[in-house]
C-alpha positions in Angstrom: 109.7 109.0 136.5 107.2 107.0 134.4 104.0 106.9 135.9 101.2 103.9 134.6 98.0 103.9 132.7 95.6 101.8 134.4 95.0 98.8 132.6 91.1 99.0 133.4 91.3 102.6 131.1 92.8 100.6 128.0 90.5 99.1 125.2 93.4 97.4 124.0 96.6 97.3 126.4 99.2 97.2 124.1 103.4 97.7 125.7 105.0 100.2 124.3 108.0 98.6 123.0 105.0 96.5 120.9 103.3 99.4 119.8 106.3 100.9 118.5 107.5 97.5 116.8 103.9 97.4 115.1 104.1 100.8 113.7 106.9 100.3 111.7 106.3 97.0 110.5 102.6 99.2 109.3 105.1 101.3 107.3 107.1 98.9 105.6 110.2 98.0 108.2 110.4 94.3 107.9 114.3 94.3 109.1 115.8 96.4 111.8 119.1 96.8 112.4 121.4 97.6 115.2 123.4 96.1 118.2 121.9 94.7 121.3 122.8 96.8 124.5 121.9 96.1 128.1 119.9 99.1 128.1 117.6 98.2 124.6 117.9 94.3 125.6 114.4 93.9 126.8 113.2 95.7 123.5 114.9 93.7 121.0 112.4 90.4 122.4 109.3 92.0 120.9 111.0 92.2 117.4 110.2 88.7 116.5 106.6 88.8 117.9 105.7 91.3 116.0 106.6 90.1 112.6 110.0 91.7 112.4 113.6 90.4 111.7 116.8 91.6 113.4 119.5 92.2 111.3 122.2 91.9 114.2 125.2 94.4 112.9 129.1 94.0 113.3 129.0 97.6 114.2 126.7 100.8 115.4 128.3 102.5 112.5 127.9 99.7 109.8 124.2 99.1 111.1 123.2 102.9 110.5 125.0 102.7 106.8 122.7 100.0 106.9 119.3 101.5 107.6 120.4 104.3 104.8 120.7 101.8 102.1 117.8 99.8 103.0 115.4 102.5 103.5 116.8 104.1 100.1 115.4 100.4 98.7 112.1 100.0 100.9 111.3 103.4 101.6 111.9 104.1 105.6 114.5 101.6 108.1 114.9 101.4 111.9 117.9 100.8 114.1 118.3 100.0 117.8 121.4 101.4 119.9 122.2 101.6 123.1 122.5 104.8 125.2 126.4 106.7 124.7 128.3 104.4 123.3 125.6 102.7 120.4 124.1 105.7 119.6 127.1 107.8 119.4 129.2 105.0 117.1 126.0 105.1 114.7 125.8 109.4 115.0 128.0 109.5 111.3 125.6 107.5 109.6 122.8 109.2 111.3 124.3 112.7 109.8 124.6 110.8 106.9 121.2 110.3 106.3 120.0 113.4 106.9 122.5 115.2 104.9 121.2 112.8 102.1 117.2 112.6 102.8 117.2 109.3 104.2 114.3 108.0 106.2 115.8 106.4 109.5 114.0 105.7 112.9 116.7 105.6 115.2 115.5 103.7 118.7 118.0 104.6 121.4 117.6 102.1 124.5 118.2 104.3 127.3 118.5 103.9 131.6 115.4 104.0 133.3 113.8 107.3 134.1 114.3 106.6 137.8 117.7 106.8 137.5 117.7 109.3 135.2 115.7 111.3 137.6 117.9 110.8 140.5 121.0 111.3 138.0 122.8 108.0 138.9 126.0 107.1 138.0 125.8 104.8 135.3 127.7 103.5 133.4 127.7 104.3 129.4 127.6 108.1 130.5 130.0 111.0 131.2 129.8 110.9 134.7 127.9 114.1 135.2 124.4 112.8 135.7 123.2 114.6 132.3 121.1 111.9 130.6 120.0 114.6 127.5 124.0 115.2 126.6 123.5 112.6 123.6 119.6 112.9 122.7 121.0 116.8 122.2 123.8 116.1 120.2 121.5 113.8 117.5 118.6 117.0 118.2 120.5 118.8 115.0 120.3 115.8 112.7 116.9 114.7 113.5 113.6 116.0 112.1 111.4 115.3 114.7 112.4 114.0 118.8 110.8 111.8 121.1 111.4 110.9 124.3 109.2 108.1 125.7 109.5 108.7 129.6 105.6 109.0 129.9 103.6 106.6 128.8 100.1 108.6 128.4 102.6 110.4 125.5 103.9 107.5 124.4 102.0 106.8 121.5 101.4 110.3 120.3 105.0 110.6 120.3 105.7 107.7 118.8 103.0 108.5 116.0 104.4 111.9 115.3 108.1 110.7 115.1 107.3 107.7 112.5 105.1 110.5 110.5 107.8 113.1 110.4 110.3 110.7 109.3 108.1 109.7 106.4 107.1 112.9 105.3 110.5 114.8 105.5 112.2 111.8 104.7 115.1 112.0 106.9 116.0 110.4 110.2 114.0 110.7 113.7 115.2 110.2 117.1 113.3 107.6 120.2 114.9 107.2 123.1 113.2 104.3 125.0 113.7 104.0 128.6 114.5 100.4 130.2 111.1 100.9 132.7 108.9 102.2 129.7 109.4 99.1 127.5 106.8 96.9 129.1 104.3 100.2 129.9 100.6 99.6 129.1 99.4 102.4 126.4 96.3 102.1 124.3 96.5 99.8 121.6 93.1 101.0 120.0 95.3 103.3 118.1 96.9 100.7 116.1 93.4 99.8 114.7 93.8 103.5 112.4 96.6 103.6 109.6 99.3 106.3 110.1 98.8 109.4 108.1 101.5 109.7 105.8 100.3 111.8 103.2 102.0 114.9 102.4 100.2 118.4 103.2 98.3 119.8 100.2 98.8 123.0 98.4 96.9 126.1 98.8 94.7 125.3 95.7 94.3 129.4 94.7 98.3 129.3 95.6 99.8 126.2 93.7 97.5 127.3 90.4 98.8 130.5 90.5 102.4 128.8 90.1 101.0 126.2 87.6 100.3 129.4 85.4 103.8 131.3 85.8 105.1 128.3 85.5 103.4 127.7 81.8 103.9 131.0 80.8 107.5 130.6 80.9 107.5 126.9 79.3 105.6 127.9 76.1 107.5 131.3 75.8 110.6 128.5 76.2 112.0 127.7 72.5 114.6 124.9 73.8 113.5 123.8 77.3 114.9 120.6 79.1 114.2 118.9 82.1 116.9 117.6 84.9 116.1 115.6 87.6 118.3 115.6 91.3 118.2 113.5 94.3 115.2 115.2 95.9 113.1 113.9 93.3 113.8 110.4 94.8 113.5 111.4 98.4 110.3 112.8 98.3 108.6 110.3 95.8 107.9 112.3 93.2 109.4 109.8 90.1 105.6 109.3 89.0 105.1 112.9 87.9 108.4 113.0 87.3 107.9 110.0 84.7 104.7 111.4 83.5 106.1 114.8 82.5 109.0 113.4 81.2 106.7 110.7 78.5 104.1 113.6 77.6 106.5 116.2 77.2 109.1 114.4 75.1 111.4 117.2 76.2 115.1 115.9 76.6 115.8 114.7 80.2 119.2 114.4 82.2 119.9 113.8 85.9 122.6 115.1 88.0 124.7 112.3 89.6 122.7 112.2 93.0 119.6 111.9 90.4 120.9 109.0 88.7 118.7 105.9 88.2 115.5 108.6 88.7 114.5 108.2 85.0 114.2 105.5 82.8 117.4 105.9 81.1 116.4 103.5 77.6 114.2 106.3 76.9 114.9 108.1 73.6 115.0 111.5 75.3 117.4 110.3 78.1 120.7 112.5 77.5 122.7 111.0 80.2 124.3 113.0 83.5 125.1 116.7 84.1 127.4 117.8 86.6 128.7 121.0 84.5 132.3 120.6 83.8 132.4 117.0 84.6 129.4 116.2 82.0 129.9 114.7 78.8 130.2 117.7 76.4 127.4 116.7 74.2 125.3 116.9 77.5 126.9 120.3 78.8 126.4 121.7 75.1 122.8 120.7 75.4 122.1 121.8 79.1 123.8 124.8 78.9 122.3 126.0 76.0 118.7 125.9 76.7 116.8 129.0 77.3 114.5 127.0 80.0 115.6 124.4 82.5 113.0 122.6 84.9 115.7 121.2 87.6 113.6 118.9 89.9 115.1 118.1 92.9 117.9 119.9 92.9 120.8 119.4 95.6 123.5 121.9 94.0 126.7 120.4 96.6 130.1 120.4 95.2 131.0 116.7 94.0 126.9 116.8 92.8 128.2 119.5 90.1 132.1 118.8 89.7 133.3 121.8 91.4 130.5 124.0 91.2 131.2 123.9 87.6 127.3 125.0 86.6 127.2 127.3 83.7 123.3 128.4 83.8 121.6 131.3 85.2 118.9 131.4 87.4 116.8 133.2 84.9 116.6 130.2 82.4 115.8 128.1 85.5 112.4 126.8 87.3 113.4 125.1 90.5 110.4 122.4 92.1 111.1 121.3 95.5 109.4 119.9 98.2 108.6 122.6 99.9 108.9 125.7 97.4 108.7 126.3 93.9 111.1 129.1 92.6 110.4 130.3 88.9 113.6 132.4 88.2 114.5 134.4 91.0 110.9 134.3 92.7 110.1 131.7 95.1 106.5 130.5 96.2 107.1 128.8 99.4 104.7 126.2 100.9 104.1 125.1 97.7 104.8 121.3 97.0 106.0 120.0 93.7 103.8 117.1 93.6 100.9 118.8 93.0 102.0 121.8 90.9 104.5 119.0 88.3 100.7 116.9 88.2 99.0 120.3 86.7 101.8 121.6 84.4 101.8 118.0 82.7 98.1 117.9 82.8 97.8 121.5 81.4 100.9 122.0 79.0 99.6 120.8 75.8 102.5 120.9 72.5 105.5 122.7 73.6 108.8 123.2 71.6 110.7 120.5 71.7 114.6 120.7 70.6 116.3 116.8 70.4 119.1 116.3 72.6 122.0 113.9 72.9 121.0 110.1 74.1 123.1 108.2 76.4 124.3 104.7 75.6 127.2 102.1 76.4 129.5 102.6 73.7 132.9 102.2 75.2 135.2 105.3 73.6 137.7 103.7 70.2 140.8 104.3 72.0 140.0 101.7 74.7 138.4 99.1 73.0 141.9 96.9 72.6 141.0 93.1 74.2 144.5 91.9 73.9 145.0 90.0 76.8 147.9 92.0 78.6 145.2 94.9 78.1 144.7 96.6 82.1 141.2 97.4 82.7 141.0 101.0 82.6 137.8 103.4 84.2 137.1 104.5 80.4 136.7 100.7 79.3 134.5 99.3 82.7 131.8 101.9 82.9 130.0 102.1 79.7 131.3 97.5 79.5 129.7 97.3 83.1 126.6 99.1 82.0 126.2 96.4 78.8 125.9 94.0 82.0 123.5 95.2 84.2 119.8 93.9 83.9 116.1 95.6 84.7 115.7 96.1 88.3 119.0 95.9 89.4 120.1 97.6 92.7 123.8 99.4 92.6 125.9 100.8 95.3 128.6 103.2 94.2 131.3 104.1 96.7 132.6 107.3 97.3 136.0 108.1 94.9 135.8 106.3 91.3 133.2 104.3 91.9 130.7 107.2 92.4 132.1 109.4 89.3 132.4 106.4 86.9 129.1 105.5 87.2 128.2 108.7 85.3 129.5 106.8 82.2 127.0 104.1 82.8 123.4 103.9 81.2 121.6 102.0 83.1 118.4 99.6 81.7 115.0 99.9 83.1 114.1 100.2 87.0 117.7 99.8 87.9 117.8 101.7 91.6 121.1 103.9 92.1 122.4 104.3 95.8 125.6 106.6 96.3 126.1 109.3 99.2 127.4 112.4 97.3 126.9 115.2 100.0 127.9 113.7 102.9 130.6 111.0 101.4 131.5 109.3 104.6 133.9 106.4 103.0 133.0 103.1 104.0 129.2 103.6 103.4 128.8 101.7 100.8 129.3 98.4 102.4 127.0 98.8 105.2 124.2 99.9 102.6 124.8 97.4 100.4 123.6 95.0 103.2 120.8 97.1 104.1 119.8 97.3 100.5 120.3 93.5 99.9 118.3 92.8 102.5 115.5 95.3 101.2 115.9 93.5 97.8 115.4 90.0 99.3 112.4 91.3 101.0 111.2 92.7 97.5 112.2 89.6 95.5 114.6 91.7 93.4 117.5 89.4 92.0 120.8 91.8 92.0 122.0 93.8 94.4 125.6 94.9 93.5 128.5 97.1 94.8 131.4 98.8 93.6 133.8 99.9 96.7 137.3 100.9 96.0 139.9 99.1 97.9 140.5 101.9 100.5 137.4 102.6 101.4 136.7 98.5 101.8 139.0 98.2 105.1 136.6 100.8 107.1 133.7 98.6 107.3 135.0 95.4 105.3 133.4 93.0 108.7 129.9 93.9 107.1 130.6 91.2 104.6 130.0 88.7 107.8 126.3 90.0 108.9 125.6 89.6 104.5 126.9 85.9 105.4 124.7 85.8 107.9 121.5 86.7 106.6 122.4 85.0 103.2 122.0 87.7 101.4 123.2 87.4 97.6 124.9 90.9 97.0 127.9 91.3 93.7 130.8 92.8 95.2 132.9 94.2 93.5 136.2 95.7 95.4 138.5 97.9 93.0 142.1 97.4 93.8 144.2 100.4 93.0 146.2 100.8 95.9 144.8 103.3 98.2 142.3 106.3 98.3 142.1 107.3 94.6 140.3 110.1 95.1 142.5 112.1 97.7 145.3 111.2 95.6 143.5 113.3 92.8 142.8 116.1 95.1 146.2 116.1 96.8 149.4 113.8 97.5 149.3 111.4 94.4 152.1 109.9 95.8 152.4 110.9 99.6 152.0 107.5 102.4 148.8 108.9 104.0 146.9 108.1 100.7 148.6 104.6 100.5 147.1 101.3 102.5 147.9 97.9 103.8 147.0 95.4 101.0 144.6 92.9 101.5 144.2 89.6 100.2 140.1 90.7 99.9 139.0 87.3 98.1 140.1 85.4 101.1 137.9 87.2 103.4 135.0 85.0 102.6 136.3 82.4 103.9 137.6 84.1 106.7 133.5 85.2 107.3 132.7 82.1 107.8 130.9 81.3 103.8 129.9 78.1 103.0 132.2 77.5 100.2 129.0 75.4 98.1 127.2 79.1 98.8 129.6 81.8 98.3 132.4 82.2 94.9 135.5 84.6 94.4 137.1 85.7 91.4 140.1 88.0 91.0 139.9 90.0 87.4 143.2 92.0 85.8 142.5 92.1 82.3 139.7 93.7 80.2 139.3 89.9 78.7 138.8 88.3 82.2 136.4 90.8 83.1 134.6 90.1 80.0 134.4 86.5 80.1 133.5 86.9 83.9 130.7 89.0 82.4 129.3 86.2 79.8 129.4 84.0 83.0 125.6 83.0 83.5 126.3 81.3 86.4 127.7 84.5 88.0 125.2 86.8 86.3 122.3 85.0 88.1 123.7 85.8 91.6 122.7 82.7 93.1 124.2 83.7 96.4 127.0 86.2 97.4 129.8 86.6 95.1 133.0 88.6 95.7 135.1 90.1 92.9 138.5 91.6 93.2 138.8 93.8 90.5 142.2 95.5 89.9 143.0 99.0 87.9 145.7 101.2 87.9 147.2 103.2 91.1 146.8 106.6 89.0 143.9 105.5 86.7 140.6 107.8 87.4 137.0 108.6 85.5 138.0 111.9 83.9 134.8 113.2 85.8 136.6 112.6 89.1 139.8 114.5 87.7 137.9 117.6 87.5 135.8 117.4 90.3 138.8 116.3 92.4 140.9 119.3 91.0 138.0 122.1 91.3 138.3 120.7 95.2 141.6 121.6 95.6 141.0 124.4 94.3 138.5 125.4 97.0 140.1 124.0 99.7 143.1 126.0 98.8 141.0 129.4 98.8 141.5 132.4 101.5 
């Protein structure tokens, strides 16, 4: 039970529901999303005071797929639930984000600890008076745990949890009781910035690494650097940048990696996911005698079936938390500080010129006749010739999320996709999360690509976009069904197949002001080209939705071989 601080021991009574609003918005949250719930309902009124919006999801699930995809845009999100049922709707997206390095503060409003104490039977529970049966069940898929029943912890906990989910960049887990939300805590506190820097190095340590390290770069007669999703989770893209200019050593990123480097520079060779990769890039890759992988998350659709043909001897991993030079690892030693020293110290190395990625869309599928289908082959490198500096894109799980490796993107375009974990559905909700990041940032474009299939599992998230006038592209690829299981098994069994929606109409349905909100519905490589020359509908003057349609049995050859080296392990004893 909750015991006070007396108000005449405060220099500045602050509640703790404030304090905790106040620290985010320190950090960067500026939106928070979630569901109101009778037992976070009291919580939710200190969210406008403090400078905050609330989103207001259709969902628990949507609004966590929402927090993802902003706080891959802004840099950390927050979402509210309510005890059981909230919480334990949002749990996939909280997995999610941890599977993927995503930095979520998830508020659970929970009973009071009164009745938690006396083990009441409440509603929203299993009936057994256990009150810790869902805070244990998140405990796995949070970094860091706090449970605000005392409110001379309060802030320290609340400190710690915001700090952890900075740092580690992945979710955190506050459950707020109803009779702690209006709690007097010290408010002094708030007067002193959170720490969020990053623990240095052992200096004797990380320049003993900085030396292996060079020995094996200069020794290195054909070295390349490729850059993985880590890099972008733990903010390392400045070094990364920085190495990446002074070295002039060709550069690729893995599909998680994608939008990490500038990809208009000269020595940008496009994406490697071994068999998958474009064989240029493979040839390249493969045949280096030194390969500095940043970042590296080596999961199965990250590298087309675990299709990587390069040893561990030609390899120095950096990650945030080790550094492994062939097969010997230096753990507690951060990359930041050791990828600042190499490119400080390297000097001239040997420098062997790679491929370099563009747009060209392949001969065979260059045909414009008007009965000409829009094919994967034709979009990717077309949609690519499209996109603009700064963009934000969503890529769904299936043919969305391999097709996009054909894609080289202009400057400062931000790539969001969920490789590891591949809950379908994500995209929509993160598309609304990172539109309403990008409105907060003044960026222009926030568009997604979402096969059909995936669509109906959180299609409703189109209404809370609507609502917050958010101006996302979306683009929903009609082929019929779930592509990508078709490719890994049943190509023409029922489970695979779907109702078919009439998707365009759902705008209306939503509630869109039709002077505020446009549809289009695209079948031929000529429409889609003409839709593309369209100013008005490049400018994204408020939320557009596109039905784009492609054949049932039409697939990026990337996702052919992923989808087939899947099977293939699925089908092992």
């Amino acid at each position: 039970m909750a015991t006070d601080i007396r108000t005449s021991e405060l220099k500045k009574p602050v509640d703790v529901a404030e304090y905790l609003f106040r620290r985010l918005h320190e950090v960067g949250v500026r939106a928070v999303h979630g569901l109101p719930g009778d037992y976070n309902l009291v919580a939710l009124d200190y969210i406008p005071k403090v400078g905050l919006t609330w989103v207001g999801n259709c969902n628990e699930l949507n609004a966590g797929y929402a927090a993802d995809g902003y706080a891959r845009v802004k840099g950390i999100a927050a979402i509210v639930t309510t005890f059981g049922v909230g919480e334990l709707s949002a749990i996939n997206a909280i997995a999610g984000a941890y599977s993927e390095y995503s930095p979520v503060v998830h508020i659970v409003g929970t009973p009071s600890t009164i009745a938690q104490k006396q083990g009441m039977l409440l509603h929203h529970t299993l009936g057994n008076g256990d009150f810790n049966v869902f805070a244990n069940m998140n405990r796995d898929i949070s970094v860091a745990m706090a449970k605000l029943n005392d409110p001379h912890e309060a802030a320290t906990m609340i400190d710690h949890a915001i700090r952890e989910c900075w740092v580690q960049s992945r979710p955190v887990y506050i459950a707020l009781p109803t009779d702690m939300v209006t709690k007097k805590i010290e408010g002094a506190r708030l007067d002193t910035p959170l720490d969020l820097s990053y623990p240095s190095n052992v200096p004797e340590k990380e320049d003993y690494v900085v030396d292996v390290v060079l020995k094996y770069l200069h020794d290195a007669k054909n070295p390349v650097i490729l850059v993985d999703a880590c890099a972008i989770r733990h903010r390392v893209l400045d070094e990364v940048h920085e190495l990446v200019k002074q070295s002039g050593l060709p550069v690729f990123v893995t599909p998680m990696g994608k939008g990490a480097v500038n990809e208009t520079l000269p020595t940008f060779g496009g994406v490697y996911a071994g068999d998958g990769s474009d064989p240029d890039v493979r040839e390249r890759l493969e045949s280096s005698d030194l390969i500095l992988s940043i970042g590296a998350i080596k999961s199965d659709f990250n590298t087309a079936g675990f299709t990587y043909h390069v040893s561990q001897l030609s390899t120095i991993d950096f990650h945030s938390n080790y550094v492994r030079v062939r097969y010997s690892e230096y753990p507690g030693v951060r990359m930041q500080g050791v990828l600042q020293k190499v490119t400080a110290k390297m000097g001239k190395l040997n420098v062997k010129a790679g491929p370099v990625a563009n747009n060209n869309i392949p001969k065979a599928d260059r045909d414009m006749s008007d009965d000409q289908v829009i094919s994967h082959a034709w979009f990717w490198p077309r949609m690519g010739q499209w996109l603009e500096k700064d963009d934000i894109v969503i890529t769904e799980t299936g043919t969305a999320n391999f097709g996009i490796w054909e894609t080289r993107f202009p400057d400062g375009v931000k790539a969001l996709s969920q490789v590891l974990w591949g809950s379908i559905g994500w995209s929509v909700g993160a598309c609304q999360g990172a539109a309403m990041a990008a409105k907060e940032l003044g960026i222009k474009r926030t568009i997604l690509f979402v096969g059909d299939g995936s669509f109906q599992l959180t299609a409703q998230e189109v209404s809370t976009m609507i609502r917050r006038e958010l101006n996302p592209i979306i683009f929903v690829i009609c082929n019929k069904g779930y592509t990508i299981e078709r490719f890994i098994h049943g190509m023409d069994a029922e489970y695979n197949d779907i109702q078919e929606w009439k998707n365009k109409d759902l705008l209306d349905v939503f509630g869109a002001d039709p002077e505020k909100s446009k549809t289009y519905q695209v079948k031929t490589k000529q429409e889609l080209h003409d839709l593309f020359n369209n100013k008005h509908f490049s400018s994204a003057p408020y939320i557009q939705f596109v039905e784009l349609y492609m054949d049932r049995e039409d697939a990026p050859i990337a996702l052919k071989l992923t989808a087939e080296a899947s099977a293939k392990n699925n089908a092992k004893e």
